[in-house]
N, CA, C and O atoms as a MOPAC input file, in Angstrom:
PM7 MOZYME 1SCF
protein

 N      0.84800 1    -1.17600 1     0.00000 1
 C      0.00000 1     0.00000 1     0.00000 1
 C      0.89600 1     1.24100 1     0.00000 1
 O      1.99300 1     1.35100 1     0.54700 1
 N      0.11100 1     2.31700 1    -0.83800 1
 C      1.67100 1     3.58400 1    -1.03000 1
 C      1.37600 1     4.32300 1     0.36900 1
 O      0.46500 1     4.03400 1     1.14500 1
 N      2.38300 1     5.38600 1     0.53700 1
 C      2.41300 1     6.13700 1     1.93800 1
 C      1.47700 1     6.85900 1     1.59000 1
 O      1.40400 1     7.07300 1     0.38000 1
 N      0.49100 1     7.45600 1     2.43900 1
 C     -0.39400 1     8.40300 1     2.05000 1
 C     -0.15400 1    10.35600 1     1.54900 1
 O      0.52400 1    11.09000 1     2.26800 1
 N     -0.62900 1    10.71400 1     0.65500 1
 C     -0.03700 1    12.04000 1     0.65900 1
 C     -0.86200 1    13.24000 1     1.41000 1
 O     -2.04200 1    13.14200 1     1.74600 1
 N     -0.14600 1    14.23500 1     1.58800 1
 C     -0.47500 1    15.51500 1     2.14200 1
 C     -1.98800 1    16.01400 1     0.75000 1
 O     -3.17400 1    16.28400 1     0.94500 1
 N     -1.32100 1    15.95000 1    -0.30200 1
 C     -2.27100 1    17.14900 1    -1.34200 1
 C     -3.49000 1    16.65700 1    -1.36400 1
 O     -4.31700 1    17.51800 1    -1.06300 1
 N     -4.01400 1    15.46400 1    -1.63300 1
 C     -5.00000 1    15.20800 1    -1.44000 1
 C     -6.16000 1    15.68400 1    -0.42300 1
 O     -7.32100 1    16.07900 1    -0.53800 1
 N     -5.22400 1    15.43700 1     0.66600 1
 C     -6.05800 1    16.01100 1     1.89900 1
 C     -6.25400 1    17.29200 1     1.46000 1
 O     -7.41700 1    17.55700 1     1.15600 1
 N     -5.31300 1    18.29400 1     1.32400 1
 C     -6.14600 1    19.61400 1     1.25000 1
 C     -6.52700 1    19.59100 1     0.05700 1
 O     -7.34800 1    20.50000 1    -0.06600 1
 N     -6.40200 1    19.11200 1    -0.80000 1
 C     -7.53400 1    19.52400 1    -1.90400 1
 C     -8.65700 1    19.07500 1    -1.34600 1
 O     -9.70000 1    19.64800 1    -1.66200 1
 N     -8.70000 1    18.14800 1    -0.55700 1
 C    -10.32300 1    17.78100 1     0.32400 1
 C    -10.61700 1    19.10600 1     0.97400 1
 O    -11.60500 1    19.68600 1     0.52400 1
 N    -10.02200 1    19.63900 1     1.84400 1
 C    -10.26100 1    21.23900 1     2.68000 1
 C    -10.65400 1    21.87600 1     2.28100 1
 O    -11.67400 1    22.48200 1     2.60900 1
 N     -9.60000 1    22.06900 1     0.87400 1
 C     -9.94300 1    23.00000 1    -0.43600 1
 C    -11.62900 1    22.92800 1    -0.78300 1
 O    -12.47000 1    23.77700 1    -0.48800 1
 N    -11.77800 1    21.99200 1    -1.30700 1
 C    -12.96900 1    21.66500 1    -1.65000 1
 C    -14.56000 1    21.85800 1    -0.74800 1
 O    -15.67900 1    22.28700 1    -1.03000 1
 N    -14.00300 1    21.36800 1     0.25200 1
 C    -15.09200 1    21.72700 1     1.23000 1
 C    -15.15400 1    23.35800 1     1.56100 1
 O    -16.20000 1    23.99600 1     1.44900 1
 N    -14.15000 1    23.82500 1     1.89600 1
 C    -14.53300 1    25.43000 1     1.63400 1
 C    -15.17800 1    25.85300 1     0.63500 1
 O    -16.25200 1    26.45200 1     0.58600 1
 N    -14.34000 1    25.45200 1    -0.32900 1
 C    -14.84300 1    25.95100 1    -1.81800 1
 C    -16.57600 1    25.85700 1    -1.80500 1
 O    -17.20600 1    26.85200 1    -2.16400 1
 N    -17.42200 1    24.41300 1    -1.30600 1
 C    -18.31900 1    24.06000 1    -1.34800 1
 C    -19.21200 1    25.44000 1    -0.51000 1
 O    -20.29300 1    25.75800 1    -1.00400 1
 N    -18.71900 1    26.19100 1     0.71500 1
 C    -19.02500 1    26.78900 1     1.53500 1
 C    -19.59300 1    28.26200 1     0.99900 1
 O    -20.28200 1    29.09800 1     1.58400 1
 N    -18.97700 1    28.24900 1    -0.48300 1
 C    -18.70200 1    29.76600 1    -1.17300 1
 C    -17.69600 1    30.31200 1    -0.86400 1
 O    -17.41600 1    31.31300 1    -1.52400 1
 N    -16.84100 1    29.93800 1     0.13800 1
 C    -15.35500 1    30.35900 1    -0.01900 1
 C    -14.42300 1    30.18200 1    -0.68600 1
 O    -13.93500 1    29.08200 1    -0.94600 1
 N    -13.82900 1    31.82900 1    -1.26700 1
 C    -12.59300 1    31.62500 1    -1.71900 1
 C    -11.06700 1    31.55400 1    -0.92100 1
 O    -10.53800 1    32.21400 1    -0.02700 1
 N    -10.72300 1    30.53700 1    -1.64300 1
 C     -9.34600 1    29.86700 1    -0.80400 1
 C     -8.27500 1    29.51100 1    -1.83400 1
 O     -8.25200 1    28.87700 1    -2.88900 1
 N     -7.15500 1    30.37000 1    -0.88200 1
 C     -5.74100 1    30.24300 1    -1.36000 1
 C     -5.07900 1    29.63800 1    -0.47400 1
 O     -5.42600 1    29.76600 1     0.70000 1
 N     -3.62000 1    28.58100 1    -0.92500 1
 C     -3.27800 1    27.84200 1    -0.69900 1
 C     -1.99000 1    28.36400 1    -0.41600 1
 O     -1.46800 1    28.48600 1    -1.52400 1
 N     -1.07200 1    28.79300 1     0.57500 1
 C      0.39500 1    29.40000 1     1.25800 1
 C      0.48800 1    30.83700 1     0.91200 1
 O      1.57500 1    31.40400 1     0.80800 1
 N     -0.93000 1    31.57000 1     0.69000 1
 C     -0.99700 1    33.06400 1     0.92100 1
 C     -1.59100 1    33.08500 1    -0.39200 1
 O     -1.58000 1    32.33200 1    -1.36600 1
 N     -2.24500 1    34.47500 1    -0.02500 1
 C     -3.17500 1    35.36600 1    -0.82600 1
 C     -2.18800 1    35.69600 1    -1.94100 1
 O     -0.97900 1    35.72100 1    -1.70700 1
 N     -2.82800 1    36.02100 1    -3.49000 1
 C     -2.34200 1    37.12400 1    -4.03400 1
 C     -2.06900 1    38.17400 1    -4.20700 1
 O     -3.17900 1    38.59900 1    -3.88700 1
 N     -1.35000 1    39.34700 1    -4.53400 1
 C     -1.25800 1    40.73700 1    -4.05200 1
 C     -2.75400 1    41.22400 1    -4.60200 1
 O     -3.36900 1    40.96400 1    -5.63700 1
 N     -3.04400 1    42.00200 1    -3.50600 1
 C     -4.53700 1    42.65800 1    -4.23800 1
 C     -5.39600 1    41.75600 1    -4.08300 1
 O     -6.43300 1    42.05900 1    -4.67400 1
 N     -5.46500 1    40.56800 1    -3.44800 1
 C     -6.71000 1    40.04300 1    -3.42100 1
 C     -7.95900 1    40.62900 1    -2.09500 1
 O     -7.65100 1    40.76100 1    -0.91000 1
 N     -9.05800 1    40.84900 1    -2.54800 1
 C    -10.21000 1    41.16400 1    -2.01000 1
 C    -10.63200 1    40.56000 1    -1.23800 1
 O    -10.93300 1    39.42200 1    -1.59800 1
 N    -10.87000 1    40.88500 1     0.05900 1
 C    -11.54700 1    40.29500 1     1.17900 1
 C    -12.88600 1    40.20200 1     0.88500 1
 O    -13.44200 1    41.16700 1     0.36100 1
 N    -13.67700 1    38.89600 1     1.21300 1
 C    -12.96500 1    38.37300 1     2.00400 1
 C    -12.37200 1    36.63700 1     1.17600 1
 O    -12.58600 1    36.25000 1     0.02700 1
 N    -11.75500 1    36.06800 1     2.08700 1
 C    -11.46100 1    34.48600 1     1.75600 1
 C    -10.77800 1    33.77300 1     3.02100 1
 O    -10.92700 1    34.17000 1     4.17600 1
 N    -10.11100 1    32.81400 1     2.69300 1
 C     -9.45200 1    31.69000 1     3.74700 1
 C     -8.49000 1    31.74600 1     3.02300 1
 O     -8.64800 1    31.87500 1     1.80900 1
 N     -6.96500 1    31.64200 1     3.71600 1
 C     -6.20100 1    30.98800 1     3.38000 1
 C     -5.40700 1    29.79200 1     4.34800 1
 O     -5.25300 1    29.73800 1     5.56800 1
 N     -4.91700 1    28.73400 1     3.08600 1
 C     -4.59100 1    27.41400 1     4.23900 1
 C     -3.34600 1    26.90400 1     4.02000 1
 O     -2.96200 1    26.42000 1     2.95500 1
 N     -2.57400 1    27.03500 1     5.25000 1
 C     -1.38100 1    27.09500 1     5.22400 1
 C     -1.09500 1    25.66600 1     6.23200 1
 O     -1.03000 1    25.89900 1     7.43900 1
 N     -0.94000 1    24.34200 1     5.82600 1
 C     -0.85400 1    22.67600 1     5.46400 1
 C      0.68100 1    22.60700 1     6.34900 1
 O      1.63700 1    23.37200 1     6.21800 1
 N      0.58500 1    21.75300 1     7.01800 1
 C      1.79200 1    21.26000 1     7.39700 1
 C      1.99000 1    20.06500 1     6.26300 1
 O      1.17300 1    19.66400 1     5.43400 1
 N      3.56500 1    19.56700 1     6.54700 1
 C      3.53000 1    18.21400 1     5.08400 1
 C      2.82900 1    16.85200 1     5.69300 1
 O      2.62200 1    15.87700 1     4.97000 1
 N      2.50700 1    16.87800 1     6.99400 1
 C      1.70700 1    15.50400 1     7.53300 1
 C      2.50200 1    14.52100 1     7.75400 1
 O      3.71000 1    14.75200 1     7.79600 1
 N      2.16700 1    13.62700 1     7.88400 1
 C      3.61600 1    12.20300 1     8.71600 1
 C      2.58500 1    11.10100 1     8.06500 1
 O      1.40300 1    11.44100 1     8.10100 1
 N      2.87900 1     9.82000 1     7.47300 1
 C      2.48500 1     8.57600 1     7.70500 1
 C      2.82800 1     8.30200 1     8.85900 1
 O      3.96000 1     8.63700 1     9.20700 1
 N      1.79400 1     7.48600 1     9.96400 1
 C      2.02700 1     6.58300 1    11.26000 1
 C      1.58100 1     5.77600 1    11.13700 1
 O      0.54800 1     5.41000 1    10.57800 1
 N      2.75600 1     5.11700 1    11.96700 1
 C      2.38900 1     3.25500 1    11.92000 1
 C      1.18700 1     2.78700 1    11.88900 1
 O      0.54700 1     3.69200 1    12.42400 1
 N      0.18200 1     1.66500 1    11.51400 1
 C     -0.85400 1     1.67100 1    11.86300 1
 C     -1.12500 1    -0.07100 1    12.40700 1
 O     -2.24200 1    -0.56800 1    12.55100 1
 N      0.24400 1    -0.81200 1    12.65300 1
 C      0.16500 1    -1.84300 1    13.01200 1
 C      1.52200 1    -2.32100 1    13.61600 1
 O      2.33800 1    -1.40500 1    13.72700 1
 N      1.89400 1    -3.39000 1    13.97900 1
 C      3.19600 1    -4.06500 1    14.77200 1
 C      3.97200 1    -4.39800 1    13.57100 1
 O      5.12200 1    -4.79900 1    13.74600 1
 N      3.44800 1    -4.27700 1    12.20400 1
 C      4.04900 1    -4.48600 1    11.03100 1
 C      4.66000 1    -3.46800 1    10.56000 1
 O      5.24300 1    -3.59300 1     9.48300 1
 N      4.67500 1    -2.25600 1    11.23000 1
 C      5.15200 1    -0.97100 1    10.69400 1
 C      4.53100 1    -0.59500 1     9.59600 1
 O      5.18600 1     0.10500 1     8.82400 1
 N      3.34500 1    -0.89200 1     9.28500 1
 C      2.73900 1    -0.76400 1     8.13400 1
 C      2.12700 1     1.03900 1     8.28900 1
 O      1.21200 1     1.18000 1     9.10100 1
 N      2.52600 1     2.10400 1     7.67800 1
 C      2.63900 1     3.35100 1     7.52500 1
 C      1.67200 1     3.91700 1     6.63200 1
 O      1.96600 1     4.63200 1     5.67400 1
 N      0.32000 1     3.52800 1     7.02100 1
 C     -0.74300 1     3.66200 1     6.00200 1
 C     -1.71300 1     4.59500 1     6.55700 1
 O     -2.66000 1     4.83300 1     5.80700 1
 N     -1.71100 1     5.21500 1     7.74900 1
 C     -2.54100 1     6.24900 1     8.60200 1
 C     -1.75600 1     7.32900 1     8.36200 1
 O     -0.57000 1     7.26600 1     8.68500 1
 N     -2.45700 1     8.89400 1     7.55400 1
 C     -2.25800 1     9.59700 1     7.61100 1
 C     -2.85300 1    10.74500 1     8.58300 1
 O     -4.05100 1    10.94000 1     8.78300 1
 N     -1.53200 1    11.62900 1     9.27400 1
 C     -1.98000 1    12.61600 1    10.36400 1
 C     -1.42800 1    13.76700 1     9.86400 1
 O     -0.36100 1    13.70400 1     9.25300 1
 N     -2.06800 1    14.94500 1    10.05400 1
 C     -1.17200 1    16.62900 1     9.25500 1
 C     -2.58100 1    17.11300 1     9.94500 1
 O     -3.67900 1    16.59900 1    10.15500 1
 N     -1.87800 1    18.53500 1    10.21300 1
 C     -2.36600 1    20.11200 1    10.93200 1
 C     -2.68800 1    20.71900 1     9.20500 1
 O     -1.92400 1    20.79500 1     8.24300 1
 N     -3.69700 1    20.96900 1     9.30700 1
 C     -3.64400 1    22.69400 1     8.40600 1
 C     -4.47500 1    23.69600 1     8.95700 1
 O     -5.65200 1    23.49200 1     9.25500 1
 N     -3.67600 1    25.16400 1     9.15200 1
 C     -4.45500 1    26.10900 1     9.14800 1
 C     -4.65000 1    26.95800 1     8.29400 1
 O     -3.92900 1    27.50600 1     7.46100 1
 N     -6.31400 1    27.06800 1     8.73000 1
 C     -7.12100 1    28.17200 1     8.27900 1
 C     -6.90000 1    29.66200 1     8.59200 1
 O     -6.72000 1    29.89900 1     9.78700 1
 N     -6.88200 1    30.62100 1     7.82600 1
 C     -6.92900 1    32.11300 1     8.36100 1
 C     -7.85100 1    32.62700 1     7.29100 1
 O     -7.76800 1    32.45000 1     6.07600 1
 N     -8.87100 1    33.39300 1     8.07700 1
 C     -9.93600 1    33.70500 1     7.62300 1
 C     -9.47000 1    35.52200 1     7.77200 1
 O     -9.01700 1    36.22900 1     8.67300 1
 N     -9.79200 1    35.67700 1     6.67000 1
 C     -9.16600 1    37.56500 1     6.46500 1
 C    -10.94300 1    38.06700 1     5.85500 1
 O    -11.73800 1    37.53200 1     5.08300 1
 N    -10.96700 1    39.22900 1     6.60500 1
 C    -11.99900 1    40.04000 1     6.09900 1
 C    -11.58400 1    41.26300 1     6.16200 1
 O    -10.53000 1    41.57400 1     6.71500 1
 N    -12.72200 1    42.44700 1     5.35400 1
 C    -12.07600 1    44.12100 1     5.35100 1
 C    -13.07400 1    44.09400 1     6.83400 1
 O    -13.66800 1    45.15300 1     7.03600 1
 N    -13.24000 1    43.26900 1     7.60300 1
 C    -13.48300 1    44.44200 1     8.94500 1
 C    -13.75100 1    42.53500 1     9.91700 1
 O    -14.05100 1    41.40400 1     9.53400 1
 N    -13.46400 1    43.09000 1    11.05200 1
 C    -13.48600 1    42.08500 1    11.70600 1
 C    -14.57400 1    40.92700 1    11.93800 1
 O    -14.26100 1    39.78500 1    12.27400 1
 N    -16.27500 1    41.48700 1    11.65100 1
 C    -17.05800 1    40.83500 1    11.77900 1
 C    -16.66500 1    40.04900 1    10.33300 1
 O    -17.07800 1    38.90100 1    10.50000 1
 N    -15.98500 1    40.15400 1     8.83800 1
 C    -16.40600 1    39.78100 1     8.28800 1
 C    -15.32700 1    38.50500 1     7.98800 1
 O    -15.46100 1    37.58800 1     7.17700 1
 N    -14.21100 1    38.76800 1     8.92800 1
 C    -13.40000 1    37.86000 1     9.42500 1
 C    -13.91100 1    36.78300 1    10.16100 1
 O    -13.47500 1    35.67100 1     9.86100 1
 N    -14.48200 1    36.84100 1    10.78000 1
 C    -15.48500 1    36.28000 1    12.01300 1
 C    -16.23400 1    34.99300 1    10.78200 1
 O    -16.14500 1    33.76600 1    10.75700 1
 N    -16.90400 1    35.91700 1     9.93700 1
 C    -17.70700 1    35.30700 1     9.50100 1
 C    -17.43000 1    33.81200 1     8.28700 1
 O    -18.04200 1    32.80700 1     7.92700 1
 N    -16.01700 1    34.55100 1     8.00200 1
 C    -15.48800 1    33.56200 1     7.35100 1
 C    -15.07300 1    32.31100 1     8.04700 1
 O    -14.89400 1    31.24700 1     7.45500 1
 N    -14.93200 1    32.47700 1     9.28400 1
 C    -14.20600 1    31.15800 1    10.40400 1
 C    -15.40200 1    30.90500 1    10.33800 1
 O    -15.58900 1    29.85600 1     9.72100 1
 N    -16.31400 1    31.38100 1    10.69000 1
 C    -17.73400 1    30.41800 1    11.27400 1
 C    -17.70400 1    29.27900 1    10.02000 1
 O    -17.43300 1    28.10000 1    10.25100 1
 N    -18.03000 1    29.80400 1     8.60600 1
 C    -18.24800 1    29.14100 1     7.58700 1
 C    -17.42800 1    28.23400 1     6.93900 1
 O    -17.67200 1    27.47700 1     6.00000 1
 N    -16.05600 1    28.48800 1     7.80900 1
 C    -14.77800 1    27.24000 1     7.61800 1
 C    -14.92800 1    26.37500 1     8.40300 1
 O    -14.39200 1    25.28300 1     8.21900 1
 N    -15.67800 1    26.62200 1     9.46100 1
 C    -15.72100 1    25.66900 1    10.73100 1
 C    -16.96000 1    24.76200 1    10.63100 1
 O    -17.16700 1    23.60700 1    11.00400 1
 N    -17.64200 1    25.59500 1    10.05600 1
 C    -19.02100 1    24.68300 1     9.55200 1
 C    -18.30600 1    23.81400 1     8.32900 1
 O    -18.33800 1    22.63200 1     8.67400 1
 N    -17.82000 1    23.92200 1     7.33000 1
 C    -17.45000 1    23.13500 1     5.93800 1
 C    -16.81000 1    22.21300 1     6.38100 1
 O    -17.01000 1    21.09700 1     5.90200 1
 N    -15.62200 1    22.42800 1     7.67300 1
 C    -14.60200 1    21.41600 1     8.30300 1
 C    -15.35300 1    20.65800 1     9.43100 1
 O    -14.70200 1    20.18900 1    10.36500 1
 N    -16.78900 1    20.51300 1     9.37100 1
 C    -17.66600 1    20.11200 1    10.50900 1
 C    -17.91500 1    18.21200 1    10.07700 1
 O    -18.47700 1    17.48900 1    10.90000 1
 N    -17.42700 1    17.66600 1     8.77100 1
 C    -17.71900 1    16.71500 1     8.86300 1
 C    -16.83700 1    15.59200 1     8.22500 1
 O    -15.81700 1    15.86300 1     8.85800 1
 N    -16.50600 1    14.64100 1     7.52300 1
 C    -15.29500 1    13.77300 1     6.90200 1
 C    -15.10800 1    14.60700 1     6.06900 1
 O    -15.93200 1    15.46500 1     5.75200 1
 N    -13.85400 1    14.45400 1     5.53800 1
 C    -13.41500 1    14.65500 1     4.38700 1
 C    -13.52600 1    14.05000 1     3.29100 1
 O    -14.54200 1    13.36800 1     3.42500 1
 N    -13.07900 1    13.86700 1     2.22000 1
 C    -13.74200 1    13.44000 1     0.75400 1
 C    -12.01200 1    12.78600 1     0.12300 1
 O    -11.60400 1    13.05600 1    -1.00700 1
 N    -11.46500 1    12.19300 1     0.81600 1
 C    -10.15800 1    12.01800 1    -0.03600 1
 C     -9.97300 1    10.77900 1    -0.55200 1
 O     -9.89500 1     9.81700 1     0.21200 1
 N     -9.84800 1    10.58300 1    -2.32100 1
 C     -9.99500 1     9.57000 1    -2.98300 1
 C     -9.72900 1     7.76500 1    -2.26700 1
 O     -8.63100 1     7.89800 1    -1.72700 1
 N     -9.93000 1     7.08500 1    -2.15600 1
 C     -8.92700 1     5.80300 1    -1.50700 1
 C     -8.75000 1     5.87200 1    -0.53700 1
 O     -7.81200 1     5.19600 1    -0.11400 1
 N     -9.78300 1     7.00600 1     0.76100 1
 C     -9.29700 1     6.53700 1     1.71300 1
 C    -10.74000 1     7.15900 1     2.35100 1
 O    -11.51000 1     7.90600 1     1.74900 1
 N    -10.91100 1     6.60700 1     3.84700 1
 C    -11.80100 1     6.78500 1     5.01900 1
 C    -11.17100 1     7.95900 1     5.85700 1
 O    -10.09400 1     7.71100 1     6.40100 1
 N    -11.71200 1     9.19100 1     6.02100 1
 C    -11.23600 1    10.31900 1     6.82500 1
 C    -11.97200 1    10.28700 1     7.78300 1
 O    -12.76700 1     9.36600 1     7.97000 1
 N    -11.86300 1    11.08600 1     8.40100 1
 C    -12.26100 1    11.22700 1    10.02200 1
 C    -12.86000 1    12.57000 1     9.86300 1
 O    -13.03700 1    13.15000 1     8.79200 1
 N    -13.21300 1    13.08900 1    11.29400 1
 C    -13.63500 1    14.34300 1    10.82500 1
 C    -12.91100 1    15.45100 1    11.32800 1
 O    -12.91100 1    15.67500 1    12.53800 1
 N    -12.15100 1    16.33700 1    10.34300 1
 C    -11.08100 1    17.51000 1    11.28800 1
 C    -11.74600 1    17.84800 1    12.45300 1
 O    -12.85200 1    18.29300 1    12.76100 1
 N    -10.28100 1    17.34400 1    13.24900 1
 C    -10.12400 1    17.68600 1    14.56900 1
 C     -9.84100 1    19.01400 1    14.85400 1
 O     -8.65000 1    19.31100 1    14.75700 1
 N    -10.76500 1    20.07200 1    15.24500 1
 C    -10.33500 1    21.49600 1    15.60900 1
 C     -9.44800 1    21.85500 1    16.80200 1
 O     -9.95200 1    21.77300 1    17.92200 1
 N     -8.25600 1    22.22000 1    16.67900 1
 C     -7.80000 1    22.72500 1    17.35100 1
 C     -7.94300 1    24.10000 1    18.01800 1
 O     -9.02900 1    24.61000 1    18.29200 1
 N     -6.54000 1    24.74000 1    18.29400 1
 C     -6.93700 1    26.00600 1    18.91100 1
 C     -6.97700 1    26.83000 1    17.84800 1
 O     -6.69600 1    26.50600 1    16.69400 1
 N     -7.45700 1    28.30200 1    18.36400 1
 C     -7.45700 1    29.50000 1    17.16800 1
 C     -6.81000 1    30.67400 1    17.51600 1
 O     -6.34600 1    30.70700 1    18.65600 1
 N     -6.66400 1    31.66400 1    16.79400 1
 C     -6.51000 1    33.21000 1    17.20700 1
 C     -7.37400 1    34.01600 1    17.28300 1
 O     -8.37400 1    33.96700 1    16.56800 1
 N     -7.08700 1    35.24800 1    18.48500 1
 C     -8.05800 1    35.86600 1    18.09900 1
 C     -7.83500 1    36.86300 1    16.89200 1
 O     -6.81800 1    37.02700 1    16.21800 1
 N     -9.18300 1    37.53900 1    16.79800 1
 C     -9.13300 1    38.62900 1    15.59400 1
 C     -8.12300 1    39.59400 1    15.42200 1
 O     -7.76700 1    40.03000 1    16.51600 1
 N     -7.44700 1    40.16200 1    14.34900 1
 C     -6.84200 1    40.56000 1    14.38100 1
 C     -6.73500 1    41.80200 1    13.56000 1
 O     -7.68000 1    41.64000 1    12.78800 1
 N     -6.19600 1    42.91500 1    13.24400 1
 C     -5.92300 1    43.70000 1    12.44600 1
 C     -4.46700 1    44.02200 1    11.45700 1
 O     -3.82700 1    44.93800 1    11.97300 1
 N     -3.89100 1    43.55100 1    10.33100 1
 C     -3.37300 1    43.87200 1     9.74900 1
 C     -2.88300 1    45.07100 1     9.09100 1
 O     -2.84600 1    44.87700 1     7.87600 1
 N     -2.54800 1    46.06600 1     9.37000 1
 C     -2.14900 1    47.04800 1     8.97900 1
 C     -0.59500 1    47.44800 1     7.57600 1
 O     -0.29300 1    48.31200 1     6.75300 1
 N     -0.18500 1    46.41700 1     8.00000 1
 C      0.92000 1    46.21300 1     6.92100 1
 C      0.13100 1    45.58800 1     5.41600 1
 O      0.81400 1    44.90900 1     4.65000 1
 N     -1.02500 1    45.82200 1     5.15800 1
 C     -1.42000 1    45.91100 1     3.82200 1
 C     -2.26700 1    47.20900 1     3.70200 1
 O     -2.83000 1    47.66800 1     4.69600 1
 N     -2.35800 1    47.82300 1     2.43300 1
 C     -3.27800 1    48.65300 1     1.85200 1
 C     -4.75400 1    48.20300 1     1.13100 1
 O     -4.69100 1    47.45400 1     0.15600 1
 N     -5.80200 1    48.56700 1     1.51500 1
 C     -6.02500 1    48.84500 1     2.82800 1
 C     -6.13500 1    47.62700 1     3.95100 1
 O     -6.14800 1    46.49200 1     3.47500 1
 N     -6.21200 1    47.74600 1     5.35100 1
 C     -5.92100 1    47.11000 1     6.49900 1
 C     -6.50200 1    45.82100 1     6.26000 1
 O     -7.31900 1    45.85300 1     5.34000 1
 N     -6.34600 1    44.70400 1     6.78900 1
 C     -7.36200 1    44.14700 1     6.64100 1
 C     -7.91500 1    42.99300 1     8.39300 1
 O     -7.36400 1    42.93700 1     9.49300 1
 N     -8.91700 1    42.42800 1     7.96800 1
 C     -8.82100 1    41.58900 1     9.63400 1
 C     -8.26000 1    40.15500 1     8.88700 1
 O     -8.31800 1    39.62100 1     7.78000 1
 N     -7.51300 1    39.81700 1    10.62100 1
 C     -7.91200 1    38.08800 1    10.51100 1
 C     -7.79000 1    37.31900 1    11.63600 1
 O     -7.62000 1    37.81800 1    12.74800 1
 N     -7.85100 1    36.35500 1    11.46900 1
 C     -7.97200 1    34.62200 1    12.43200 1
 C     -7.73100 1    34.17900 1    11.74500 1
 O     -8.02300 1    34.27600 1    10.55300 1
 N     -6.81300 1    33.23100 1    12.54800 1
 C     -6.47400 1    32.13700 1    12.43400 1
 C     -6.70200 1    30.91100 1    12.94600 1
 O     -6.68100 1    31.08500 1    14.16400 1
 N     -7.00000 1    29.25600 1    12.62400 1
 C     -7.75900 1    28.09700 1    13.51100 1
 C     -6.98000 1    27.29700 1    13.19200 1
 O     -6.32300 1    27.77700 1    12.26800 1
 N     -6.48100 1    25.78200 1    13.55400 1
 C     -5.94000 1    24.89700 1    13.33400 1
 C     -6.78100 1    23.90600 1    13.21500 1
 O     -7.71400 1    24.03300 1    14.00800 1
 N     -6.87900 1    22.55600 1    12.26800 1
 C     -7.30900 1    21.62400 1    12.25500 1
 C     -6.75800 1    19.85200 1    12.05600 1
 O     -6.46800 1    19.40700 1    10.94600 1
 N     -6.71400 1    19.27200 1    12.93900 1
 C     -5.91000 1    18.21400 1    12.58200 1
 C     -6.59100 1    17.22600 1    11.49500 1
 O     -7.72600 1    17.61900 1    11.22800 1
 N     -6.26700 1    16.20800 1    10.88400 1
 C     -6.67200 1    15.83200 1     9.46200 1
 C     -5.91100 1    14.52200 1     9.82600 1
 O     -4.70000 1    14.50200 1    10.04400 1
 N     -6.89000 1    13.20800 1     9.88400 1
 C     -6.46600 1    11.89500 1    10.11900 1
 C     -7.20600 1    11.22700 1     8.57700 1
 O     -8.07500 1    11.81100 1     7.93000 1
 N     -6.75100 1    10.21700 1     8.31900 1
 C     -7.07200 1     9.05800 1     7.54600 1
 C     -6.57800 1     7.96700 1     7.86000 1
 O     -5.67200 1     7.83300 1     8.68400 1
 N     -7.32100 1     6.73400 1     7.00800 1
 C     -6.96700 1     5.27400 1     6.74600 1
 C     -7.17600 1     4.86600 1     5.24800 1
 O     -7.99400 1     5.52400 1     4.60400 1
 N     -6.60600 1     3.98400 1     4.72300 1
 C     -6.95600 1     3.55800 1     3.77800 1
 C     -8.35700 1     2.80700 1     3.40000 1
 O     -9.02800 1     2.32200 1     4.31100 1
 N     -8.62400 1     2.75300 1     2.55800 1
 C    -10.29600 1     2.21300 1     2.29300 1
 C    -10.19300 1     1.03400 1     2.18500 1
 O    -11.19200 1     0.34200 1     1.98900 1

């Protein structure tokens, strides 16, 4: 059985936002992009053992979400609607997901080092699988 990969999974994330009406970029926004959206910034994930055979077929990886809006409620509003999309399995080809594990978050924030300002949060979610 192959090691499991990272992209898949977030193209599952991907997707489920996407499903949400959110727009989502993947290791940062483009210059000039318009609030609001998510962006999801993926750790590379680990295969773990999943037996006394060393058999390395359970995939585990963090990705966070940061939800940017032009004003804080609309920041807000984007986490709610990431948190709802990340509320149930994931969809990743060949395999049985679980359902992201939410971690901790940030609070709201204000950006000022862009023109104009913008808000955000940030949330973490952990992301398990098995093979099917």
């Amino acid at each position: 059985m192959p090691t499991p990969a990272v992209l898949p999974h977030i193209d599952a994330v991907t997707a489920s936002l996407a499903a949400a009406q959110l727009t989502v970029y993947l290791g940062g926004a483009p210059q000039g992009a318009a609030p609001p959206y998510a962006v999801l910034y993926p750790d590379a994930g680990m295969p773990v053992r999943a037996s006394l055979a060393d058999d390395r077929t359970t995939f585990v990886g963090i990705v966070q979400v940061t939800a940017v809006g032009a004003t804080a409620e609309q920041a807000l509003s984007v986490m709610d609607r990431a948190r709802a999309a990340l509320d149930a399995p994931l969809q990743v080809a060949g395999r049985v997901s679980y359902r992201p594990e939410a971690l901790e978050g940030t609070p709201v924030q204000r950006d000022d080092d862009v023109t104009p300002p913008v808000y955000y949060s940030a949330a973490r979610w952990r992301l398990r699988s098995i093979p099917q």
